[in-house]
Backbone atoms as SQL, in Angstrom:
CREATE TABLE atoms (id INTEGER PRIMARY KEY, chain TEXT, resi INTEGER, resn TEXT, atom TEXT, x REAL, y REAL, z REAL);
INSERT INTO atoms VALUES
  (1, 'A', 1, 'UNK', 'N', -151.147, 120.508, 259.596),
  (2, 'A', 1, 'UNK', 'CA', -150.623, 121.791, 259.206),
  (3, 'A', 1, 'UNK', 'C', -149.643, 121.604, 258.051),
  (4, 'A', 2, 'UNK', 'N', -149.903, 122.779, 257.051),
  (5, 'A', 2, 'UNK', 'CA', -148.957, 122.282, 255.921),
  (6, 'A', 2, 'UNK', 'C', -147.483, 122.948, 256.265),
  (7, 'A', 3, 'UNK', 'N', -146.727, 122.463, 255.422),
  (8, 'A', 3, 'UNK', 'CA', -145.117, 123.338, 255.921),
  (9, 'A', 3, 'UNK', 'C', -145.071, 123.918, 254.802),
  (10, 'A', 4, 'UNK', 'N', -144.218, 125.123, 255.240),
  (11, 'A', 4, 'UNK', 'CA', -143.749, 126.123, 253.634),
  (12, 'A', 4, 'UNK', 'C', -142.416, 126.122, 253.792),
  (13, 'A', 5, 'UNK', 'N', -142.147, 126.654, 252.485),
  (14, 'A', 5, 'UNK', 'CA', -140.524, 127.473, 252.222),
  (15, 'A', 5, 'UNK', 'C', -140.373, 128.289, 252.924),
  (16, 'A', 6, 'UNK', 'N', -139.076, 128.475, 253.833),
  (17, 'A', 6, 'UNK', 'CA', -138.798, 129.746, 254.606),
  (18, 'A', 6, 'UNK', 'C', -137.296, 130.300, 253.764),
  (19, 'A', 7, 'UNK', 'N', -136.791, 129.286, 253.782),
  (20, 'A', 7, 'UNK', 'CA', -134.971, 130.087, 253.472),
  (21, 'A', 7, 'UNK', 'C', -134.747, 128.710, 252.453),
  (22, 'A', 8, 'UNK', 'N', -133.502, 129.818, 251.254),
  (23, 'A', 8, 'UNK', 'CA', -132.802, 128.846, 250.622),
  (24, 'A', 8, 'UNK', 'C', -131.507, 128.906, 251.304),
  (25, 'A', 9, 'UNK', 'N', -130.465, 127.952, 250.925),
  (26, 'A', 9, 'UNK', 'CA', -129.615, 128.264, 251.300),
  (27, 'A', 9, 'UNK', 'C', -128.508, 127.809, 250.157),
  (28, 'A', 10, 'UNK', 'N', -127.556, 128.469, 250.043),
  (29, 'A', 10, 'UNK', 'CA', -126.576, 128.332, 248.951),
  (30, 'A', 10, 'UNK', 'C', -125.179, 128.419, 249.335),
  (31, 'A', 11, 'UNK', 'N', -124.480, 127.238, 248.998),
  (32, 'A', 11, 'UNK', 'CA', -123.136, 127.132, 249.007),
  (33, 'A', 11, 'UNK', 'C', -122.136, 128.716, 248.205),
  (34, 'A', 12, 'UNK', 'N', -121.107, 129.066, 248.854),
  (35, 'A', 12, 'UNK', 'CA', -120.708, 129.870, 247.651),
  (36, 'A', 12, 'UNK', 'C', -119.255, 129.868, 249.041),
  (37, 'A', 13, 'UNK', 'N', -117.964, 130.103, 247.399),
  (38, 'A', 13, 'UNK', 'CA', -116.414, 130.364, 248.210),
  (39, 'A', 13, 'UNK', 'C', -116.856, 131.757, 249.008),
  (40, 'A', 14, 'UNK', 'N', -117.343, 132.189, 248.129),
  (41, 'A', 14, 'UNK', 'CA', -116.913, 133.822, 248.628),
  (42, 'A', 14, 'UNK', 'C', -118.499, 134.333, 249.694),
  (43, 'A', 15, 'UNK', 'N', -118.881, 134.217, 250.590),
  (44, 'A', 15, 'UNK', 'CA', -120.077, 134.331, 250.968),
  (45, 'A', 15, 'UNK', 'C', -120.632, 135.679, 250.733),
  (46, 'A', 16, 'UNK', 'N', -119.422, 136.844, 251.148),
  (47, 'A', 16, 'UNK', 'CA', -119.853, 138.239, 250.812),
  (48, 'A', 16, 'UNK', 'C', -119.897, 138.649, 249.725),
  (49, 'A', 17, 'UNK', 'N', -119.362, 138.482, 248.896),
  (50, 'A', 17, 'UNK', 'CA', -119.369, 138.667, 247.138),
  (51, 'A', 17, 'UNK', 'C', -120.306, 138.403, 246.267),
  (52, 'A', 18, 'UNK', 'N', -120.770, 136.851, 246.839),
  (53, 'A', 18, 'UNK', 'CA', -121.622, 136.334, 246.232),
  (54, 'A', 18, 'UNK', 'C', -122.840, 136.933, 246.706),
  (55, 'A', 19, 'UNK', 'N', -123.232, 137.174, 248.360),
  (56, 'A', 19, 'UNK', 'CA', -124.150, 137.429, 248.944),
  (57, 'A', 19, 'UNK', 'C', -124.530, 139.133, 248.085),
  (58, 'A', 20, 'UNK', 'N', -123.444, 139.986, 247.892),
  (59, 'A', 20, 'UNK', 'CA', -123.595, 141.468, 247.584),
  (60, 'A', 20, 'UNK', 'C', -124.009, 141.207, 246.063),
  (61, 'A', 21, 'UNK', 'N', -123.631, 140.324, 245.434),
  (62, 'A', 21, 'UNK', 'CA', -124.270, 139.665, 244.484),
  (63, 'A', 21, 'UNK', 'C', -125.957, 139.636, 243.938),
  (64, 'A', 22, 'UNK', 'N', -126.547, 138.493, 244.960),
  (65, 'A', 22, 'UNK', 'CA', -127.722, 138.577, 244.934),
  (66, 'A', 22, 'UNK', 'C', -128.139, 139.509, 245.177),
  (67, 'A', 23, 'UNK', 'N', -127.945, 140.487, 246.368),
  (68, 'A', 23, 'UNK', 'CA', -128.819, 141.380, 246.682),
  (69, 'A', 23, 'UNK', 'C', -129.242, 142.240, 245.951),
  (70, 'A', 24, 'UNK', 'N', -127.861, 142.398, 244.884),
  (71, 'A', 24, 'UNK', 'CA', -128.421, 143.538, 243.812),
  (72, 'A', 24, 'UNK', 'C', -129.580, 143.197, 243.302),
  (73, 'A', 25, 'UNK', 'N', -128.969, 141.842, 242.661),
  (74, 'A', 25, 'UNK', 'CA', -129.956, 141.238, 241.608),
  (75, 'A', 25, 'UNK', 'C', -131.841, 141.521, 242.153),
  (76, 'A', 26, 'UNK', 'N', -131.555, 141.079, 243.716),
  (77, 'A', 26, 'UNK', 'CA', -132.973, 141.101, 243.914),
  (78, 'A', 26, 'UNK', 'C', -133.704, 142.528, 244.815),
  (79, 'A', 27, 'UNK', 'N', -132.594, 142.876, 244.932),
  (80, 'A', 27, 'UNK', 'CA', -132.814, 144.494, 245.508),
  (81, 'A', 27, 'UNK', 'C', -133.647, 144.227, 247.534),
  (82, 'A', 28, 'UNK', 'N', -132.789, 143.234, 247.617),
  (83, 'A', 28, 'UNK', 'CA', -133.113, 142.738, 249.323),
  (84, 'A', 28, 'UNK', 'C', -131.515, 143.562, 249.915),
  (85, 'A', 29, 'UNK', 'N', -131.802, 143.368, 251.499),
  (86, 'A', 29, 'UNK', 'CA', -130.934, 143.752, 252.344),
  (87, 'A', 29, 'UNK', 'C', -130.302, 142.671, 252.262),
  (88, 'A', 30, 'UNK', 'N', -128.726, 142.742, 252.928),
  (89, 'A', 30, 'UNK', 'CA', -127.481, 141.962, 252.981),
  (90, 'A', 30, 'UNK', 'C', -127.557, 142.413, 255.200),
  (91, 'A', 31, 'UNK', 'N', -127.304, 141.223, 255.459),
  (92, 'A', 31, 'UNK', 'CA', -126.953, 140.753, 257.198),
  (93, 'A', 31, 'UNK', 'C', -125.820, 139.807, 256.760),
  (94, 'A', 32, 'UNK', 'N', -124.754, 140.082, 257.945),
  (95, 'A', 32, 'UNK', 'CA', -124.001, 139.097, 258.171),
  (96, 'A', 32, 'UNK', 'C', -124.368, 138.454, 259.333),
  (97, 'A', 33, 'UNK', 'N', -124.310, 136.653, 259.832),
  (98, 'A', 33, 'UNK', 'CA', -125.177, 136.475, 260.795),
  (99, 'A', 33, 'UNK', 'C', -123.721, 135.944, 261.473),
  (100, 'A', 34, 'UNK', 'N', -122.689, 135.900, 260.993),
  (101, 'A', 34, 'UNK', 'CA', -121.713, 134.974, 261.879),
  (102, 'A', 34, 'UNK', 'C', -120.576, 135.115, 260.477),
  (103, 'A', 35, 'UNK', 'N', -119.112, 134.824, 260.692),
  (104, 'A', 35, 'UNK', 'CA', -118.235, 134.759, 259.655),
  (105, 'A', 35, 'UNK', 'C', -118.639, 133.879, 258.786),
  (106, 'A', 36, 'UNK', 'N', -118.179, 134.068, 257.328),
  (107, 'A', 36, 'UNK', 'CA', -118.646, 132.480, 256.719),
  (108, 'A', 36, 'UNK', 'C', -120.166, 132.208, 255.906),
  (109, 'A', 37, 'UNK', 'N', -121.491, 133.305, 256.625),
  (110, 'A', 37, 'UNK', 'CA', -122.697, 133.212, 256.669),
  (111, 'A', 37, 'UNK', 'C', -122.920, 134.723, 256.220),
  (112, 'A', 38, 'UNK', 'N', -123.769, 135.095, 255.054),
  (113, 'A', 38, 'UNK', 'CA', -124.402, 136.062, 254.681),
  (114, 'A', 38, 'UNK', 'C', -125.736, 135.809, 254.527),
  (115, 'A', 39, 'UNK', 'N', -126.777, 136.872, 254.966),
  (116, 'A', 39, 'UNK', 'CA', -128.000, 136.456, 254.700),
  (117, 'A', 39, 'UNK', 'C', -128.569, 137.530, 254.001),
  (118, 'A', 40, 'UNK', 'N', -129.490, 137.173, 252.845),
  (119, 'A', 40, 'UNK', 'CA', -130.160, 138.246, 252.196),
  (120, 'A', 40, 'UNK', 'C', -131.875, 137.847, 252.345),
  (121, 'A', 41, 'UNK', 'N', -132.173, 139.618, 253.045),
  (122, 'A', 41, 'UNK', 'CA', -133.739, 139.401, 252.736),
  (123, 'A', 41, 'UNK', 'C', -134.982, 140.428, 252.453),
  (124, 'A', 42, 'UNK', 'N', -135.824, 140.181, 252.028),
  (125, 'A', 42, 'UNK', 'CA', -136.391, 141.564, 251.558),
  (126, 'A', 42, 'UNK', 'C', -136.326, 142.322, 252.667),
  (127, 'A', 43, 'UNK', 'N', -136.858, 143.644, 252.046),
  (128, 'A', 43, 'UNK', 'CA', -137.269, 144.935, 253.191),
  (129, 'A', 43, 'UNK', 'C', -138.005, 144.391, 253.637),
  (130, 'A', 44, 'UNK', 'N', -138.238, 144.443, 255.239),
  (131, 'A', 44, 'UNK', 'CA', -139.624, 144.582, 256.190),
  (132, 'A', 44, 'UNK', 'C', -139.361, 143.043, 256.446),
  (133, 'A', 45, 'UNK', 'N', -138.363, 141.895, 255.785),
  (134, 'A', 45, 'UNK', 'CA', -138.821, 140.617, 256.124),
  (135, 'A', 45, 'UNK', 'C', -138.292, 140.486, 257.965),
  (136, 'A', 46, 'UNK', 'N', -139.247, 139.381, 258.433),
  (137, 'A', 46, 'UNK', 'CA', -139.009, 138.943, 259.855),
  (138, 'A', 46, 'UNK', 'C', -139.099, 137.708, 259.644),
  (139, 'A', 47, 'UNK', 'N', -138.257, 136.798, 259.944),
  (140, 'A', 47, 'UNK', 'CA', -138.154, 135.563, 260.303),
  (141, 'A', 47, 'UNK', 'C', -138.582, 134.491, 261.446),
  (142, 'A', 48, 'UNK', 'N', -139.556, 133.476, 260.765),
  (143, 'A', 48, 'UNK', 'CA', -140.127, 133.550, 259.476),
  (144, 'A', 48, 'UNK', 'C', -141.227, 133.897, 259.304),
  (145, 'A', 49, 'UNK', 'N', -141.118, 134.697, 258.038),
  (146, 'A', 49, 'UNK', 'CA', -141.807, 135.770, 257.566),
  (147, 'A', 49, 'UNK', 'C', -142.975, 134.789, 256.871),
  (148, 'A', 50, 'UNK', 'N', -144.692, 134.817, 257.171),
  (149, 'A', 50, 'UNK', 'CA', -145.432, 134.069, 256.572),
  (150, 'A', 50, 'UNK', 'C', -145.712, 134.199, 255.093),
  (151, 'A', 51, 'UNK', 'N', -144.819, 134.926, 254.344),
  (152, 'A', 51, 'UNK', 'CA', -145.085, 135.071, 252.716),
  (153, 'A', 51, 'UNK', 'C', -143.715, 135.055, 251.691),
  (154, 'A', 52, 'UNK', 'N', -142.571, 135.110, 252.596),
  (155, 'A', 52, 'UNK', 'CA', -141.437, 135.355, 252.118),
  (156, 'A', 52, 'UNK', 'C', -140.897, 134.255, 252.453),
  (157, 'A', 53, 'UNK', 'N', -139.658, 134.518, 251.198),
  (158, 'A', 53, 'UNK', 'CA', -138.502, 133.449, 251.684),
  (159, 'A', 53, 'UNK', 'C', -137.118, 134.147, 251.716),
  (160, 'A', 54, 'UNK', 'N', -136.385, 133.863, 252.279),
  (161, 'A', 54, 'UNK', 'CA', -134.871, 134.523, 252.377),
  (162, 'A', 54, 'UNK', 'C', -134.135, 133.579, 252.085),
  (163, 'A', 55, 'UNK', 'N', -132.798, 133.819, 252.222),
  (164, 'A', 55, 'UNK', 'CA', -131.647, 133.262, 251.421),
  (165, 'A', 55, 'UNK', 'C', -130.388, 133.756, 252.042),
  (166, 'A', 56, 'UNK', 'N', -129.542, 132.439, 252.485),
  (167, 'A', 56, 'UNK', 'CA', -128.732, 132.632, 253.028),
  (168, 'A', 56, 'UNK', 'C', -127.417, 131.613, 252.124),
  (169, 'A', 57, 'UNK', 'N', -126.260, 132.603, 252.158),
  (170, 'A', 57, 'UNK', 'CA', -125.169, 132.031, 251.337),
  (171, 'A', 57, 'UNK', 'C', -124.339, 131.661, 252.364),
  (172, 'A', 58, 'UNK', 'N', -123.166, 130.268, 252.604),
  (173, 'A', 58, 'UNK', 'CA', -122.668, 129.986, 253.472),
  (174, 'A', 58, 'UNK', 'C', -121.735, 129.106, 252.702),
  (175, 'A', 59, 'UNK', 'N', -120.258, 129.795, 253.477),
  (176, 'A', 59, 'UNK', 'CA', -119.004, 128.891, 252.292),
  (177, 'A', 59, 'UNK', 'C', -118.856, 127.819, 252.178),
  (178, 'A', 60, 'UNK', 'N', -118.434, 127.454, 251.298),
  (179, 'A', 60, 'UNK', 'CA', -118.023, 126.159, 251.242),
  (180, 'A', 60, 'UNK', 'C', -116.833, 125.635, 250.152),
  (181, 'A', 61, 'UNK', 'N', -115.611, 125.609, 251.202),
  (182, 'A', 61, 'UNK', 'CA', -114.471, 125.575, 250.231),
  (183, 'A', 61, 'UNK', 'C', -114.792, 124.530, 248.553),
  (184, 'A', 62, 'UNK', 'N', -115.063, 123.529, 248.530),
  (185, 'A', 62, 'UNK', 'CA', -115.315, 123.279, 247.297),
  (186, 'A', 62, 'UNK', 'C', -115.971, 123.696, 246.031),
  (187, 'A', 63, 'UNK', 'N', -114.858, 123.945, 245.166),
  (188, 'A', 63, 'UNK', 'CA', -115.472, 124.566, 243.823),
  (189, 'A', 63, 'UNK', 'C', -116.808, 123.922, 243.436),
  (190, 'A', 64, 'UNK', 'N', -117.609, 124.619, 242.486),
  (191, 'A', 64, 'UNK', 'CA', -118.435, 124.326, 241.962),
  (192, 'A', 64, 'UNK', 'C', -118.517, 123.081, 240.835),
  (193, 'A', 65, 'UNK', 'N', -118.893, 122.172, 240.359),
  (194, 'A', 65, 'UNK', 'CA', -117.924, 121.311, 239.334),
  (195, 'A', 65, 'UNK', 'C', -119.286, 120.572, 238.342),
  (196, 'A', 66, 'UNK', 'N', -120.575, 121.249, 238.501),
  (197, 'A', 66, 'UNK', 'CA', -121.444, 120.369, 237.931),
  (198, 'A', 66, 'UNK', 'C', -123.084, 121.364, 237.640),
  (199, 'A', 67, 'UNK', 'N', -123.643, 120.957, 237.227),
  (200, 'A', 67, 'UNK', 'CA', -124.653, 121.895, 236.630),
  (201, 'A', 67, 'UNK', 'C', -125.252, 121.907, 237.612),
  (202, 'A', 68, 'UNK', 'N', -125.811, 122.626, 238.640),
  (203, 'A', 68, 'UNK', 'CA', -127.084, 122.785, 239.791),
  (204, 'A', 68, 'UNK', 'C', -127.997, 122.073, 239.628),
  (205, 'A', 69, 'UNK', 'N', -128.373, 121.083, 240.407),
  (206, 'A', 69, 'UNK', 'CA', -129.757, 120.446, 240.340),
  (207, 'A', 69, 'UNK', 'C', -131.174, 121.015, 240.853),
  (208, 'A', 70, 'UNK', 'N', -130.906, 122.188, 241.306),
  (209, 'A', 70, 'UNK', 'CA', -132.134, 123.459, 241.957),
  (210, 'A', 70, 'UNK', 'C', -131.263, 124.680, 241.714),
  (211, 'A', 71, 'UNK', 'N', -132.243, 125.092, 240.835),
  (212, 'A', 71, 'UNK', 'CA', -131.983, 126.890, 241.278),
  (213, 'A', 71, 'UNK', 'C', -133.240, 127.976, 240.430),
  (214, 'A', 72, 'UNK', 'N', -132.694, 129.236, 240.575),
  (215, 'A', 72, 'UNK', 'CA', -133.582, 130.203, 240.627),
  (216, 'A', 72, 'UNK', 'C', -134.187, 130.206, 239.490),
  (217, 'A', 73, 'UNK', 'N', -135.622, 130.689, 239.249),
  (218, 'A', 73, 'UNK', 'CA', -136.227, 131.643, 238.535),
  (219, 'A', 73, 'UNK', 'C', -136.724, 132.612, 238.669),
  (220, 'A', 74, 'UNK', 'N', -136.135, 133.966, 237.578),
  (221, 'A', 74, 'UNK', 'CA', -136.729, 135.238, 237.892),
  (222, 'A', 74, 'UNK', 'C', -137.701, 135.944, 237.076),
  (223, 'A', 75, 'UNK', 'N', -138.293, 136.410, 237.942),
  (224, 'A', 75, 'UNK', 'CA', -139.868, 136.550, 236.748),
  (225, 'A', 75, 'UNK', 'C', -139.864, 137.991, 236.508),
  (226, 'A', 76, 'UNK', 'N', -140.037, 137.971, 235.172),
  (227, 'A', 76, 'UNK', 'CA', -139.679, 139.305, 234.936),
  (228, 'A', 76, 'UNK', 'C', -141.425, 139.924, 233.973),
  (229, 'A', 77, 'UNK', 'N', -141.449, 141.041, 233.419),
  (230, 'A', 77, 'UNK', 'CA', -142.963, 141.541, 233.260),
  (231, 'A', 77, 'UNK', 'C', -143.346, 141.959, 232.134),
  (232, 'A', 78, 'UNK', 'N', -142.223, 142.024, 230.962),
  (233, 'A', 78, 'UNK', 'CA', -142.439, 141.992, 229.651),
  (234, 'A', 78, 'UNK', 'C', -140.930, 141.604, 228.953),
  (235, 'A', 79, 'UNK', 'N', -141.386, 142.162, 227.632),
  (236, 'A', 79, 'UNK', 'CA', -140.065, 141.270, 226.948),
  (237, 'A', 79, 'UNK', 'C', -138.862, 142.244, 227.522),
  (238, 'A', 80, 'UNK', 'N', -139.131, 143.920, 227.027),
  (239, 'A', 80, 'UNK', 'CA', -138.349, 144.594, 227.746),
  (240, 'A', 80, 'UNK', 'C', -137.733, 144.778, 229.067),
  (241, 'A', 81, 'UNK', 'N', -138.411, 144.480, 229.919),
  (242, 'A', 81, 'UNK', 'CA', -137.972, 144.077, 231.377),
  (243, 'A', 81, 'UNK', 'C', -136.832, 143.151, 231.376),
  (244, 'A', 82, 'UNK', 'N', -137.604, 141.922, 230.339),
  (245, 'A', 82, 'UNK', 'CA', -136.435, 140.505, 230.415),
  (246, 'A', 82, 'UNK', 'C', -135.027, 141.212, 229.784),
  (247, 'A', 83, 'UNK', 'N', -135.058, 141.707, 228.590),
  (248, 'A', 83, 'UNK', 'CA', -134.050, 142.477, 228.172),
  (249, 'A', 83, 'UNK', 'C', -132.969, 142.775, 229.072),
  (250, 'A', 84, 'UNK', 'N', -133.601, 144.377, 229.741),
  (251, 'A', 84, 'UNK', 'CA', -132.702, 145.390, 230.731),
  (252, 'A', 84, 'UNK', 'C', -132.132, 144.370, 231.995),
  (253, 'A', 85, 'UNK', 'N', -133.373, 143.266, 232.248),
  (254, 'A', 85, 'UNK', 'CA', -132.714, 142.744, 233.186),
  (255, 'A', 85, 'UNK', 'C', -131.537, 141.702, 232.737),
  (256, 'A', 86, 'UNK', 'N', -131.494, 141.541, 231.367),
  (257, 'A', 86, 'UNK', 'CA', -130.448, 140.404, 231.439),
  (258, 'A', 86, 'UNK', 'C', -129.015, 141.552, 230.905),
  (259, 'A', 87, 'UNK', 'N', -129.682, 142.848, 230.754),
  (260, 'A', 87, 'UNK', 'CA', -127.829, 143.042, 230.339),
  (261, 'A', 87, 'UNK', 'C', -127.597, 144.007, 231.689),
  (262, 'A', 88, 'UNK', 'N', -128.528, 144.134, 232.768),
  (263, 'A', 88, 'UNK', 'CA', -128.208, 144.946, 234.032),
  (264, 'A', 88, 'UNK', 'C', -127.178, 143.647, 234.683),
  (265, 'A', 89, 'UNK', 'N', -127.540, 142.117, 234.691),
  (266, 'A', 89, 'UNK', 'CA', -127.217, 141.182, 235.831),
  (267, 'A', 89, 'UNK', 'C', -125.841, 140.527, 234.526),
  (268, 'A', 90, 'UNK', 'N', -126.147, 141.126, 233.742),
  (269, 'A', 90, 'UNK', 'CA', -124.762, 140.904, 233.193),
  (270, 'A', 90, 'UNK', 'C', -123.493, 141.943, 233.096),
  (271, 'A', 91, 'UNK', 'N', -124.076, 143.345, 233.638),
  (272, 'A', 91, 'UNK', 'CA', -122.781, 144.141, 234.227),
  (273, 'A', 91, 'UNK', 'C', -122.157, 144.279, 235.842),
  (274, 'A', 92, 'UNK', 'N', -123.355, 143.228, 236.570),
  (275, 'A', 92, 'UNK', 'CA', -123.116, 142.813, 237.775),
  (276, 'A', 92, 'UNK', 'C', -122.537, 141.804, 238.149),
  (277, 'A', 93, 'UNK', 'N', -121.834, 140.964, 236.677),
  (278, 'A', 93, 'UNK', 'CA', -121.043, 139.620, 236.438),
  (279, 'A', 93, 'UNK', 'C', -121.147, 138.258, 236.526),
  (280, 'A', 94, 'UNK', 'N', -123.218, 138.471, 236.140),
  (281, 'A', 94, 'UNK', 'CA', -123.761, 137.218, 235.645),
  (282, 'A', 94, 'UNK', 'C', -122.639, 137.089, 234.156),
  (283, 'A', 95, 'UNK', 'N', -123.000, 135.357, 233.901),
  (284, 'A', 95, 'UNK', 'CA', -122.408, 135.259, 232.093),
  (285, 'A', 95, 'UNK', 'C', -123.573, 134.567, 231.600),
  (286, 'A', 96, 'UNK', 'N', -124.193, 134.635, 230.596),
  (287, 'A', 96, 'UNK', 'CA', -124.487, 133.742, 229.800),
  (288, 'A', 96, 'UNK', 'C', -124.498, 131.952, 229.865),
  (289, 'A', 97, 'UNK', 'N', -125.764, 131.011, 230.413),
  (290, 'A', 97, 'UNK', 'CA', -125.356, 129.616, 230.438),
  (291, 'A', 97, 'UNK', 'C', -125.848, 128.714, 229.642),
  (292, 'A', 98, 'UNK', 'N', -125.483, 127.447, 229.612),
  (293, 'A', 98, 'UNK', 'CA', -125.901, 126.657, 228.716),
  (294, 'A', 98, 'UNK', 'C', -126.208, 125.217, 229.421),
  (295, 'A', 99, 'UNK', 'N', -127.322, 125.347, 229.978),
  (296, 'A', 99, 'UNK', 'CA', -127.334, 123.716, 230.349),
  (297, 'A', 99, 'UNK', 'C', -128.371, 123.022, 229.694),
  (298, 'A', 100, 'UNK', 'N', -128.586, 123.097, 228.382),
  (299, 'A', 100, 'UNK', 'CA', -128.780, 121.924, 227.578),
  (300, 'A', 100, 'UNK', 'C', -130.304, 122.673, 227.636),
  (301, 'A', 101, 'UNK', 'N', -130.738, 123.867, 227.266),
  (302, 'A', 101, 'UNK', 'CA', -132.429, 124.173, 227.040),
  (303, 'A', 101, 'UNK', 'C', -132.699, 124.516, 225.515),
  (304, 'A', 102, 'UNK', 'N', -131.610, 124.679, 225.235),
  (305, 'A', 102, 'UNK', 'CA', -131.991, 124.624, 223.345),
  (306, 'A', 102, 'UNK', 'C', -132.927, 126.248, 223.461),
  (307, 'A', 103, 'UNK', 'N', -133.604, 126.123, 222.358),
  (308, 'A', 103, 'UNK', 'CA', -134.239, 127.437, 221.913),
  (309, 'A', 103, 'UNK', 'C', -136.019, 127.509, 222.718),
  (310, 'A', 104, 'UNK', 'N', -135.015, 128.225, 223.820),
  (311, 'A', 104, 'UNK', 'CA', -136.463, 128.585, 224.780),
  (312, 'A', 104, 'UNK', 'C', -136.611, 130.247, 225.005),
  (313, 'A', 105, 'UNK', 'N', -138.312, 130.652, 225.614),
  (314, 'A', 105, 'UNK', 'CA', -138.354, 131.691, 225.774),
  (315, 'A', 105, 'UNK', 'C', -138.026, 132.388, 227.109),
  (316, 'A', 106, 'UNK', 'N', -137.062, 131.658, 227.962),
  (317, 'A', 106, 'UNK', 'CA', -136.149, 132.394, 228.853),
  (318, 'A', 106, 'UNK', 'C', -134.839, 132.181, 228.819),
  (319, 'A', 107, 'UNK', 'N', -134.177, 133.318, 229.711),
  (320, 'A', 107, 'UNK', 'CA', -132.420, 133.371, 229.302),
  (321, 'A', 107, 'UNK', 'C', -132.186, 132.378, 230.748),
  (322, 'A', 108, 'UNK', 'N', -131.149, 131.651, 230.736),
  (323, 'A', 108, 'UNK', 'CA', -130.171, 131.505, 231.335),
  (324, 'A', 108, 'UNK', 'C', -129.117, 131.772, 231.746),
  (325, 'A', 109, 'UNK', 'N', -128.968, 132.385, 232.917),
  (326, 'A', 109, 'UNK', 'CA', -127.206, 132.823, 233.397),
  (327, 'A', 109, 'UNK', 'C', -126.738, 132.138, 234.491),
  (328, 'A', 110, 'UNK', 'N', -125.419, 132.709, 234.553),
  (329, 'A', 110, 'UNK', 'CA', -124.958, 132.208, 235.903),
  (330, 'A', 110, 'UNK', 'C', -124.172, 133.018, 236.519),
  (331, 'A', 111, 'UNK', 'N', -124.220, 132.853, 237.375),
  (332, 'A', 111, 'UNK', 'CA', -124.081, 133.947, 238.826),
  (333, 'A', 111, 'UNK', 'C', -122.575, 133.987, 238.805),
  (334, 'A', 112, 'UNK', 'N', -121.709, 135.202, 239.598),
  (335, 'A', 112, 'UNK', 'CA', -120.418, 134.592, 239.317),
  (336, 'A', 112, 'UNK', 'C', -119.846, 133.784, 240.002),
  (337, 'A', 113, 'UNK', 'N', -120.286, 132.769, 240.520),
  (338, 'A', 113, 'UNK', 'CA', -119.545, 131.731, 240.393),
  (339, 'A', 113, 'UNK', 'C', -120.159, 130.327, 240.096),
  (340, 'A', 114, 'UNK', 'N', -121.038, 130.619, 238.859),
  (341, 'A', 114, 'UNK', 'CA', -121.021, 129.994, 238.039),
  (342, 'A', 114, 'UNK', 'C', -122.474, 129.002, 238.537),
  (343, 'A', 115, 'UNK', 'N', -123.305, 129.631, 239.553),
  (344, 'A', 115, 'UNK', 'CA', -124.832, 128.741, 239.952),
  (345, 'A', 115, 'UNK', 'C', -125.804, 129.393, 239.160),
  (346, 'A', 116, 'UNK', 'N', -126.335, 128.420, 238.490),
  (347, 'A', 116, 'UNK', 'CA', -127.263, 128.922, 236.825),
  (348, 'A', 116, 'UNK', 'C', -128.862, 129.598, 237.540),
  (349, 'A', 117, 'UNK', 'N', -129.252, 130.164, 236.729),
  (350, 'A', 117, 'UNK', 'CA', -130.490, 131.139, 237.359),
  (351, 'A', 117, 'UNK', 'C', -130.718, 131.206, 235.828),
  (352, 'A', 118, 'UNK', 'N', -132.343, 131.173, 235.889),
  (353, 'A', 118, 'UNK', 'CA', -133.310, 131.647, 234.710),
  (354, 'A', 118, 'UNK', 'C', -133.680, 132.972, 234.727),
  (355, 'A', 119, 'UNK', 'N', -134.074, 133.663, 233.780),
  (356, 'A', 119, 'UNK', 'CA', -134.840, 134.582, 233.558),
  (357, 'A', 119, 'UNK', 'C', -136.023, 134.567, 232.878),
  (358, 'A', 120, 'UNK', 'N', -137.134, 134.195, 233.644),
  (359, 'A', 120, 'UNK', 'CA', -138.337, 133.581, 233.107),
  (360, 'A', 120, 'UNK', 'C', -139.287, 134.491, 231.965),
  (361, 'A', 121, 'UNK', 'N', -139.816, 134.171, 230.917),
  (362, 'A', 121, 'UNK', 'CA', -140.278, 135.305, 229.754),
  (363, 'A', 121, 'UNK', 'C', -141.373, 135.618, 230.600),
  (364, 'A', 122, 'UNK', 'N', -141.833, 136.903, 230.230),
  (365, 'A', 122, 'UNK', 'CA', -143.420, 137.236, 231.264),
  (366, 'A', 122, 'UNK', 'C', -144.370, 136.306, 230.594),
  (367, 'A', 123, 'UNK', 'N', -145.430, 136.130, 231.244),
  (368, 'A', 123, 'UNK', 'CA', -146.750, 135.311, 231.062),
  (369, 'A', 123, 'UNK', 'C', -147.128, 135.769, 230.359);
């Protein structure tokens, strides 16, 4: 039997902030499962859900201090899409990142507190 992805899980100080965070971004529900622990997941998801993955943010006093070695890409459906979506998740207090991609056809940001996420160009 093969295994799949069920849940990411992500360090963050602020679990609710960050968690109310994503959700915008991805337009999923926000659960708190315990202090400390926010979980975000689509509408209708059940755990575990055989097509989905969810995402759960869980604190962790140490700052952030180094470029992410995993993180998101978001796929977006034309150039305009990529657009609205990068100046919507930048009034939601993404910034602008730079980890060394030079002149490519997706944006890079980072979340606020600073965990880098793509914005992938459409196909």
């Amino acid at each position: 039997m093969a295994t799949r992805l069920v849940q990411i899980n992500m360090k963050a100080r602020d679990d609710s902030a960050l968690g109310g965070f994503w959700a915008e971004v991805l337009g999923w529900g926000v659960a708190s499962e315990e202090p400390g622990v926010t979980n975000l997941e689509p509408e209708g998801f059940g755990y575990p859900d055989p097509v989905a993955v969810c995402v759960d943010l869980v604190v962790s006093p140490e700052p952030k201090t180094v470029k992410n070695r995993v993180h998101v890409d978001l796929a977006t459906t034309s150039a305009a899409h990529q657009a609205e979506l990068v100046n919507r998740l930048r009034d939601l207090g993404a910034t602008p990142a730079d980890v060394g991609q030079g002149d490519v056809p997706w944006t890079v940001l980072a979340d606020p507190e600073g965990n880098e996420f793509c914005l992938l160009a459409p196909a």
